[in-house]
PDB file with SEQRES, HELIX, SHEET and CRYST1 records, atoms N, CA, C and O in Angstrom:
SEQRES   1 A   56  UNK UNK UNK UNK UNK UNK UNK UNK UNK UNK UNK UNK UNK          
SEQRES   2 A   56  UNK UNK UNK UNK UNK UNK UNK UNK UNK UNK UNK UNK UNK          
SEQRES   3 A   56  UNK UNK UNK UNK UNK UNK UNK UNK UNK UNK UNK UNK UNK          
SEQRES   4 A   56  UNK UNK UNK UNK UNK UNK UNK UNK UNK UNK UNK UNK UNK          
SEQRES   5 A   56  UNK UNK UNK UNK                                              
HELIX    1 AA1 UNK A   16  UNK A   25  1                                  10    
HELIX    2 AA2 UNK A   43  UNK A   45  5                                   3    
SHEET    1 AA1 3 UNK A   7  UNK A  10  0                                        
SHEET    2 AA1 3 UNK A  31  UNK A  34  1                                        
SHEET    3 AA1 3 UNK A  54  UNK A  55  1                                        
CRYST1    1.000    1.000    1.000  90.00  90.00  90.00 P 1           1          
ATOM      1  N   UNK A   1     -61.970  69.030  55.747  1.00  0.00           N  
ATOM      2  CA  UNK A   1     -60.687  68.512  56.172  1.00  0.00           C  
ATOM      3  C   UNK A   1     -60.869  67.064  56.611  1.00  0.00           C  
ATOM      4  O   UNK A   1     -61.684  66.681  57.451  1.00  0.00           O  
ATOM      5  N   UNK A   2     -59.975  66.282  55.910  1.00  0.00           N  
ATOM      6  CA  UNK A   2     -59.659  64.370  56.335  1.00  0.00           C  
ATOM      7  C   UNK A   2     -58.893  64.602  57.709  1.00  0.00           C  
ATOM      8  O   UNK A   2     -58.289  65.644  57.962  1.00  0.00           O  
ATOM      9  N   UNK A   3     -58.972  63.663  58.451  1.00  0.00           N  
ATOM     10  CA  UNK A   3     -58.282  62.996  59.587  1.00  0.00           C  
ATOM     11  C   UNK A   3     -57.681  61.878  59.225  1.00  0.00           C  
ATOM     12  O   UNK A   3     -58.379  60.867  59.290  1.00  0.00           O  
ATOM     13  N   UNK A   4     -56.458  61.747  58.818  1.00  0.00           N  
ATOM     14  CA  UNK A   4     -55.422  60.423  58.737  1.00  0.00           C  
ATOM     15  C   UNK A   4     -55.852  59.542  59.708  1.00  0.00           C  
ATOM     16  O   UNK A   4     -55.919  60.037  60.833  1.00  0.00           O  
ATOM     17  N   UNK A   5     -56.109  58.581  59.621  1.00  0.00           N  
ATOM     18  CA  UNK A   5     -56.061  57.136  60.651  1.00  0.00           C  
ATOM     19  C   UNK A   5     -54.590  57.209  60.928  1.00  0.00           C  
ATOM     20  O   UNK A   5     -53.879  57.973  60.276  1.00  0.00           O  
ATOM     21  N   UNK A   6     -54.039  56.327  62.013  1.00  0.00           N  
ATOM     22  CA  UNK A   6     -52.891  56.072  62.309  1.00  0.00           C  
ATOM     23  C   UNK A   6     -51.894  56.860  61.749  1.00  0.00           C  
ATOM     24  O   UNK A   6     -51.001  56.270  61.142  1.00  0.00           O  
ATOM     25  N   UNK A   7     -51.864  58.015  61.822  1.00  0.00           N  
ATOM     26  CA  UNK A   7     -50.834  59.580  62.207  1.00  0.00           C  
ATOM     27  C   UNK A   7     -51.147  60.031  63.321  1.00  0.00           C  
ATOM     28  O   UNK A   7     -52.199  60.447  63.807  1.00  0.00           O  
ATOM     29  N   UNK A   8     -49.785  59.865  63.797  1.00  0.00           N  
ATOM     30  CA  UNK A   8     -48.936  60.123  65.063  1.00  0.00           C  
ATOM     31  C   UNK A   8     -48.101  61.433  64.863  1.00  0.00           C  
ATOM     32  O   UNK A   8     -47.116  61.447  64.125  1.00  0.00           O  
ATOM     33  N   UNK A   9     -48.644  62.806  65.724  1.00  0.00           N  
ATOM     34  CA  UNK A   9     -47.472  63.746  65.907  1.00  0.00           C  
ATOM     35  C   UNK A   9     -46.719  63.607  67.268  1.00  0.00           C  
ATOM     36  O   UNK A   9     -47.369  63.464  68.303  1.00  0.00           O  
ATOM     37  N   UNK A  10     -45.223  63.652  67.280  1.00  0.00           N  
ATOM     38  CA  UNK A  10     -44.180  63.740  68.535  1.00  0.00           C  
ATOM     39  C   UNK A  10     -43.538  64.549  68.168  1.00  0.00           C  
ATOM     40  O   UNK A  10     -42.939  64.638  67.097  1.00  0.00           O  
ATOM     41  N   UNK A  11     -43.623  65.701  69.594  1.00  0.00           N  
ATOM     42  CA  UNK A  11     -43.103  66.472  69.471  1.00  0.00           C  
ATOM     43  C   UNK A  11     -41.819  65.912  70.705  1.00  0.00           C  
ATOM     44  O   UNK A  11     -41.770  65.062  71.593  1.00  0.00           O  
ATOM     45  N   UNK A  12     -40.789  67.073  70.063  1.00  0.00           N  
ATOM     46  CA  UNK A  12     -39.365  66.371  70.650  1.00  0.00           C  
ATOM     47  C   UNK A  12     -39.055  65.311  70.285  1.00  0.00           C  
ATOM     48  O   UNK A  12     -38.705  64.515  71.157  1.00  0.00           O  
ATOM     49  N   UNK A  13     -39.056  64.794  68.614  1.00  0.00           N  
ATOM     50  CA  UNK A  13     -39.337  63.844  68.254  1.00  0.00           C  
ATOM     51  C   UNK A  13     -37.286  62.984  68.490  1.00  0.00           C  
ATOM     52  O   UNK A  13     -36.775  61.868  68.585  1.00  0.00           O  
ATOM     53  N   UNK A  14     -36.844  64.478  68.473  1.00  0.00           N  
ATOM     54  CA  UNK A  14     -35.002  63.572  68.488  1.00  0.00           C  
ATOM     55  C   UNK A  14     -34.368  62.923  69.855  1.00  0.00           C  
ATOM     56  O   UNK A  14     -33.362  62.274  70.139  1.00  0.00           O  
ATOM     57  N   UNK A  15     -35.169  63.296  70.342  1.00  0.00           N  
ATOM     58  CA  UNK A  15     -34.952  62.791  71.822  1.00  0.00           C  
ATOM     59  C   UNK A  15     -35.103  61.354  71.812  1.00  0.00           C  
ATOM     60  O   UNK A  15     -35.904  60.792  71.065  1.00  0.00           O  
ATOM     61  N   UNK A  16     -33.974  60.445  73.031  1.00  0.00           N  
ATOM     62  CA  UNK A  16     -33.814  59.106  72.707  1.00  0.00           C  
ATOM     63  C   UNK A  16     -35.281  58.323  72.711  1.00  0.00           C  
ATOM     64  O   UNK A  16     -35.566  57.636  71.730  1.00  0.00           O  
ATOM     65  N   UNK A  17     -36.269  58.441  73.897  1.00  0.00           N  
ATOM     66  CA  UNK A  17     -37.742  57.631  74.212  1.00  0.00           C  
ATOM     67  C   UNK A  17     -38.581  58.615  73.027  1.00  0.00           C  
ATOM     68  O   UNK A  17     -38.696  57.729  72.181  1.00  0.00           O  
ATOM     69  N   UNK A  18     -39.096  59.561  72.528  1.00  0.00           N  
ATOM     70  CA  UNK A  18     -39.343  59.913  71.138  1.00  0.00           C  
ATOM     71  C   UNK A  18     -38.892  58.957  69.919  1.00  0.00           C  
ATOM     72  O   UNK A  18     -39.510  58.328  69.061  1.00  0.00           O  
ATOM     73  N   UNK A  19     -37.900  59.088  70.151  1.00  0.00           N  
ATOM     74  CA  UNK A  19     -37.376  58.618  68.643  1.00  0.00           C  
ATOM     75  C   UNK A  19     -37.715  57.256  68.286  1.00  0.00           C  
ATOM     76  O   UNK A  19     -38.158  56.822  67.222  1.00  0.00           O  
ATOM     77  N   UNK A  20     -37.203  56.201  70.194  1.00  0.00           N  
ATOM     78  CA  UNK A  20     -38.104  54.746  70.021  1.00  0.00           C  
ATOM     79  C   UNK A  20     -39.040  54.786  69.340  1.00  0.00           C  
ATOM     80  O   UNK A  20     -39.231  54.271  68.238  1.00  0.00           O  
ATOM     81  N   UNK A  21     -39.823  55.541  70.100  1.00  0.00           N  
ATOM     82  CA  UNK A  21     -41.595  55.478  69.928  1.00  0.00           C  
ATOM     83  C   UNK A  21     -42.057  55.709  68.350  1.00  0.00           C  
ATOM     84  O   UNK A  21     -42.974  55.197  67.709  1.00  0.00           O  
ATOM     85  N   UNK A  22     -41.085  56.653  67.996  1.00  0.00           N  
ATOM     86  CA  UNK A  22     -41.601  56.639  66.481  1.00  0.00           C  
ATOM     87  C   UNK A  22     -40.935  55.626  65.595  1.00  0.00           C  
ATOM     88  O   UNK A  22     -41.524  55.388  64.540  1.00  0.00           O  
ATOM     89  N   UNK A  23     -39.679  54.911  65.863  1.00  0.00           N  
ATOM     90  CA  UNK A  23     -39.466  53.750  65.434  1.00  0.00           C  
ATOM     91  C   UNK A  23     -40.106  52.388  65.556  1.00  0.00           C  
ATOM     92  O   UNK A  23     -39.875  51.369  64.905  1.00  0.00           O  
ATOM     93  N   UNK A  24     -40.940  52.593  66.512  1.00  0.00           N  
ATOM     94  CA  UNK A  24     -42.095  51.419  67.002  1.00  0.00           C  
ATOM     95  C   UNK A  24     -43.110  51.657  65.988  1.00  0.00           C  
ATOM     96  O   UNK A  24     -43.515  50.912  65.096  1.00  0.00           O  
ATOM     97  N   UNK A  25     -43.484  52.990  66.341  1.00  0.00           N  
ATOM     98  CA  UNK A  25     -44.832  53.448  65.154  1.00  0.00           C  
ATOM     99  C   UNK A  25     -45.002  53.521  63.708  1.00  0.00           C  
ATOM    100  O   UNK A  25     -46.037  53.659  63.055  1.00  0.00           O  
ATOM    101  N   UNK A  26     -43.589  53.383  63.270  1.00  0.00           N  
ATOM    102  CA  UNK A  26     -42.936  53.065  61.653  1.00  0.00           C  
ATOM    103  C   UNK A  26     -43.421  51.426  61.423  1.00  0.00           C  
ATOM    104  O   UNK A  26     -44.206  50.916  60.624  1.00  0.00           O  
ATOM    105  N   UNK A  27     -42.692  50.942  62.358  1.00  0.00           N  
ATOM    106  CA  UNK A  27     -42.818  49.427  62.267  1.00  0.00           C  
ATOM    107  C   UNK A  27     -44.038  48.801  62.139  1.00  0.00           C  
ATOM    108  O   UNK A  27     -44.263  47.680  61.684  1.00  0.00           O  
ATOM    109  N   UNK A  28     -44.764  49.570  62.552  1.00  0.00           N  
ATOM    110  CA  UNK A  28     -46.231  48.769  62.889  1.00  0.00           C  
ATOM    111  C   UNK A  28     -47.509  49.479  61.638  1.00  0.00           C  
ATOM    112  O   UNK A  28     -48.668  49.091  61.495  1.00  0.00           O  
ATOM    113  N   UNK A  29     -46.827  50.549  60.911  1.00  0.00           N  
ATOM    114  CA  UNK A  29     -47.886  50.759  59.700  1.00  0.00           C  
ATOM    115  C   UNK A  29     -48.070  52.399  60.032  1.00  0.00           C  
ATOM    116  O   UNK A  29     -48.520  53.186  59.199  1.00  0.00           O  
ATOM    117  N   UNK A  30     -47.628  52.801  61.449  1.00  0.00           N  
ATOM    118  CA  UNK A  30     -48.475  54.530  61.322  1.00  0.00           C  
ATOM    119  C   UNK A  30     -47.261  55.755  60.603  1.00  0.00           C  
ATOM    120  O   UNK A  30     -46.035  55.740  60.499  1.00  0.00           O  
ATOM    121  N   UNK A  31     -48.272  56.690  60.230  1.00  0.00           N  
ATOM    122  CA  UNK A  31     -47.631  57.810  59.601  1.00  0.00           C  
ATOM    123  C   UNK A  31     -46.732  58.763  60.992  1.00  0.00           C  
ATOM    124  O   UNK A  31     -47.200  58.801  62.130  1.00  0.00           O  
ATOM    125  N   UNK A  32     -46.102  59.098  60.807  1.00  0.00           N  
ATOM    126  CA  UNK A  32     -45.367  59.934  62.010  1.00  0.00           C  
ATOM    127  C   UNK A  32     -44.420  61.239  61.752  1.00  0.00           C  
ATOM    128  O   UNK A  32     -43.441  61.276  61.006  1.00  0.00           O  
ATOM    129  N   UNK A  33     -44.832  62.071  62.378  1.00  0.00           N  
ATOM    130  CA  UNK A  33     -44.519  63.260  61.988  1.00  0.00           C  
ATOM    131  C   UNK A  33     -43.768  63.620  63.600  1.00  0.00           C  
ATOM    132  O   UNK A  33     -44.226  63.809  64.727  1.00  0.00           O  
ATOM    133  N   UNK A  34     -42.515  63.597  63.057  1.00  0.00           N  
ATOM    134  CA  UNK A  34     -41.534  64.335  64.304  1.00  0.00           C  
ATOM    135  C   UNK A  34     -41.385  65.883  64.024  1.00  0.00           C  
ATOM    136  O   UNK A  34     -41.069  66.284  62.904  1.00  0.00           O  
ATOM    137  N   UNK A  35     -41.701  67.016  65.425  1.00  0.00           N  
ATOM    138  CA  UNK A  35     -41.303  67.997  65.960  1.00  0.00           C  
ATOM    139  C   UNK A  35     -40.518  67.819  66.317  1.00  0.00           C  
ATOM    140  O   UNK A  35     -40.371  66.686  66.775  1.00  0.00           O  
ATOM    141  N   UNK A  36     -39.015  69.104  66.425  1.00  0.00           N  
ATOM    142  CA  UNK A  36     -38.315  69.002  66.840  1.00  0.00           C  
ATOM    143  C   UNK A  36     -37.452  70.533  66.563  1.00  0.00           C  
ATOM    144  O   UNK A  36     -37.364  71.120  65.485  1.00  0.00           O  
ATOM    145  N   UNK A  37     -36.883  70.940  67.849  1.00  0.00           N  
ATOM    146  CA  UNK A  37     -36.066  72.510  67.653  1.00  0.00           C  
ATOM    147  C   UNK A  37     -34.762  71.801  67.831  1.00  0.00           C  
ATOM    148  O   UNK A  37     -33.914  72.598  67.430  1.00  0.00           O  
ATOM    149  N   UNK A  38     -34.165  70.688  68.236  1.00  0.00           N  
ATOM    150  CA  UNK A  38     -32.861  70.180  68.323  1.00  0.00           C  
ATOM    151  C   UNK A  38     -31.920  70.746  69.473  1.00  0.00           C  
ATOM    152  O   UNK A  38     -30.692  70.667  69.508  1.00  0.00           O  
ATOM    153  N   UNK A  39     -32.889  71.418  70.542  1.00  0.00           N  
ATOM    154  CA  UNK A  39     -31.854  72.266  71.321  1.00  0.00           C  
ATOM    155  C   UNK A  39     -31.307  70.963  72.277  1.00  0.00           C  
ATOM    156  O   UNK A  39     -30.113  71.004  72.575  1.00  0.00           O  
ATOM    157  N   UNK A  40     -31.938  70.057  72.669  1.00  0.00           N  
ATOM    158  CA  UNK A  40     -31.432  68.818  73.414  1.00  0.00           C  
ATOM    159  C   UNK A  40     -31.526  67.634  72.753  1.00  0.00           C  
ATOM    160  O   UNK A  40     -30.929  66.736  73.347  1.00  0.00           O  
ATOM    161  N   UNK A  41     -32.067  67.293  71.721  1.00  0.00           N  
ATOM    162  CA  UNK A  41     -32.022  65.964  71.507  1.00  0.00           C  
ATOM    163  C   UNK A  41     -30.641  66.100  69.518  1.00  0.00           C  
ATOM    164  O   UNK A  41     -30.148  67.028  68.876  1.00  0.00           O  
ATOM    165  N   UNK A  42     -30.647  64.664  69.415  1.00  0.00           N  
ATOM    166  CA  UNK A  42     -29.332  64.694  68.459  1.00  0.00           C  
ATOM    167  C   UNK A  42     -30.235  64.180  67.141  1.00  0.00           C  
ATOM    168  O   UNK A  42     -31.075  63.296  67.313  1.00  0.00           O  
ATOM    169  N   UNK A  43     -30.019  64.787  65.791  1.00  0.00           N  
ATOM    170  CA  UNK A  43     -30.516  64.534  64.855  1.00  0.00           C  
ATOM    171  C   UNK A  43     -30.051  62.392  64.801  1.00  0.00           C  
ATOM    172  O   UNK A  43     -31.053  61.698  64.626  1.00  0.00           O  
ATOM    173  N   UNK A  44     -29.179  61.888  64.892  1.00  0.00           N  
ATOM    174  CA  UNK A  44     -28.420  60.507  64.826  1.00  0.00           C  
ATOM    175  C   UNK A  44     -30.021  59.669  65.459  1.00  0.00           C  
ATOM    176  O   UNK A  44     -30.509  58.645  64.981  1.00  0.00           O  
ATOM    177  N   UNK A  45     -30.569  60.474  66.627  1.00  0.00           N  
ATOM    178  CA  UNK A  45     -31.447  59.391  67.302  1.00  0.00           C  
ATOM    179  C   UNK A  45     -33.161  59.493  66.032  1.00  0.00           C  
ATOM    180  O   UNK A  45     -34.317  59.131  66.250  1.00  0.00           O  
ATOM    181  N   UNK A  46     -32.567  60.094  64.882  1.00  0.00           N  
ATOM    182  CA  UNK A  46     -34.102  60.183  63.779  1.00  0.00           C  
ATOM    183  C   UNK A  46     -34.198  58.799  63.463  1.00  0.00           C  
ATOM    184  O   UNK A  46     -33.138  58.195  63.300  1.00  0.00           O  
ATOM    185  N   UNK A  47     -35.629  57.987  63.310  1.00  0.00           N  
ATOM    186  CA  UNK A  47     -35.910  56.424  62.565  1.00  0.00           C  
ATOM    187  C   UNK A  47     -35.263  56.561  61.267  1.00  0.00           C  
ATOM    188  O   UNK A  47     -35.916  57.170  60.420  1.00  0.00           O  
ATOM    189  N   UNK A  48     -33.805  56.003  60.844  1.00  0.00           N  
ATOM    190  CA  UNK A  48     -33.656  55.950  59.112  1.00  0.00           C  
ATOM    191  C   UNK A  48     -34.573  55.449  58.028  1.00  0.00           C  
ATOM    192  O   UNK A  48     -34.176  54.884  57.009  1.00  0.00           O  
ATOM    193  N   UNK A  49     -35.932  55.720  58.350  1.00  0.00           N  
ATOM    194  CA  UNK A  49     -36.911  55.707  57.538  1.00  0.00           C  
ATOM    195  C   UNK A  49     -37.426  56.656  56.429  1.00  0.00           C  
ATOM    196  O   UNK A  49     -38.423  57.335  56.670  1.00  0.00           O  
ATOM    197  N   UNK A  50     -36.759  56.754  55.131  1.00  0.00           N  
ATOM    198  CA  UNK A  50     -37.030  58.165  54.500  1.00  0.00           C  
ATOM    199  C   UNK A  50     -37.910  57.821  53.562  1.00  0.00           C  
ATOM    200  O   UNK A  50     -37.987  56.882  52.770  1.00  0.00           O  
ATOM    201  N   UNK A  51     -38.721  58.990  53.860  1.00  0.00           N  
ATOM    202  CA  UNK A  51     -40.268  58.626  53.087  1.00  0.00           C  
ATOM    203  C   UNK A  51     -41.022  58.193  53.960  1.00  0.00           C  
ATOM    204  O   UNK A  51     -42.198  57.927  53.712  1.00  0.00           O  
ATOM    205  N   UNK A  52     -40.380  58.016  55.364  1.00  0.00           N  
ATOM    206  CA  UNK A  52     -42.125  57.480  55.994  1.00  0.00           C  
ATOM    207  C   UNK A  52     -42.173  58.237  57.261  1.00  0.00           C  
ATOM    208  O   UNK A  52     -42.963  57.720  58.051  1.00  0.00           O  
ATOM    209  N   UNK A  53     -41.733  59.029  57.600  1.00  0.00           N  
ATOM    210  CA  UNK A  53     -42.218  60.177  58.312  1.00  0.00           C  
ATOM    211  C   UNK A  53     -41.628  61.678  57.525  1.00  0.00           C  
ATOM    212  O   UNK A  53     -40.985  61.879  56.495  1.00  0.00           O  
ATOM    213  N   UNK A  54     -42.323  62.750  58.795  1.00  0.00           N  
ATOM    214  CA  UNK A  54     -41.900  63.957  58.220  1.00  0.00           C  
ATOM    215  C   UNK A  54     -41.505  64.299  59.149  1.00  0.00           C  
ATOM    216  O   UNK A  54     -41.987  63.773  60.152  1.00  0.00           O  
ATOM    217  N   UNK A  55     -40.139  65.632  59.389  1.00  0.00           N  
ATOM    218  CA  UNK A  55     -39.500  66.353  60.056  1.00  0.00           C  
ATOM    219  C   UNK A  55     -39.715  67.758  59.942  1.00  0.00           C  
ATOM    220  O   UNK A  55     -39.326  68.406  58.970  1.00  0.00           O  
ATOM    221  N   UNK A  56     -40.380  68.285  61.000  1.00  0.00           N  
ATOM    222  CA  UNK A  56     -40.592  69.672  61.410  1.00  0.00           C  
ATOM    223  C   UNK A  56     -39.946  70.789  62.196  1.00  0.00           C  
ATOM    224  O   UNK A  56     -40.509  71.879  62.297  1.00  0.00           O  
TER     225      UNK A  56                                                      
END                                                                             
């Protein structure tokens, strides 16, 4: 098994300080993989980045 360099998992990824953070981490080159059950946070706060993270 490989270890990705710069992949980032957040969990609670829809939540507003999540969602920054993975919009920071888009910006800057890392892979990012948001968790998320949606019971509190709003799908609207996801990075509109498609294709460069994944949603779990």
């Amino acid at each position: 098994m490989s270890i990705k360099k710069n992949c980032v998992l957040i969990s609670g990824g829809s939540g507003f300080i999540p969602s920054s953070t993975a919009e920071e981490l888009l910006k800057r080159g890392y892979t990012v993989i948001l968790v998320d059950n949606f019971l509190t946070g709003n799908k609207k706060n996801i990075p509109n980045h498609e294709n460069c993270f994944r949603l779990v």
